[in-house]
N, C-alpha and C positions, 0 to 999 in steps of 0.2 A: 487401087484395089490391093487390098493386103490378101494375103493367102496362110492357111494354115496345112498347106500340103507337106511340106514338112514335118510339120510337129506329129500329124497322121502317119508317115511317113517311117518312124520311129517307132510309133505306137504301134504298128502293125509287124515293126521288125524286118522292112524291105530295105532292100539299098537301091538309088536311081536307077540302076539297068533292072532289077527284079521291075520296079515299076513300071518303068518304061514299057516291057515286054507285055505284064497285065495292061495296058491301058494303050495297046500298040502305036506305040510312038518310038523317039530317038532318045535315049539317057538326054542329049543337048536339050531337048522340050523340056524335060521336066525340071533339068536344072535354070533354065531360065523361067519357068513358069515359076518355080522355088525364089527365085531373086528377087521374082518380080518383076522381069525383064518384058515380059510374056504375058498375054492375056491368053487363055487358052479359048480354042474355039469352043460353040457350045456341046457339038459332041465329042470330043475331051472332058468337058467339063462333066458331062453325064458319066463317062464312063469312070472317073475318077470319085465320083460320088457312088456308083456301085461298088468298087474295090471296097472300096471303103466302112460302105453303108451309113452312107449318111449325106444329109442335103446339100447342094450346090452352096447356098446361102448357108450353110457353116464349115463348109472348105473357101471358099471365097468369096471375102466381106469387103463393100463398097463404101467409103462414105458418102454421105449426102449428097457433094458436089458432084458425084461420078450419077446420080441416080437422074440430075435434075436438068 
């Protein structure tokens, strides 16, 4: 799974604890969810697509092999 939490991340002008706090988690989740360390669960994943506004499937993209 690649993530584009990050790059969001910047766009919006937060640093990981601002994040962290919106999407109530630990700074540690989102920086291993950042690495890629981390698969977030799905309600993470939701709440990080409202911060955001925007789809689960273009904050984090699977290839093929992960789908099948």
């Amino acid at each position: 799974m690649k993530t584009r939490l990050k790059e969001l991340r910047a766009r919006e002008g937060f640093n990981q604890t601002e994040l962290a706090k919106r999407a109530r988690v630990s700074r540690q989740t989102i920086s291993l969810i950042e690495r890629e360390d981390l698969m977030p669960s799905l309600l993470i994943a939701v709440r990080l697509s409202h911060i955001f506004n925007e789809p689960i499937e273009k904050i984090f993209i699977f290839d093929g092999e992960e789908l099948s």
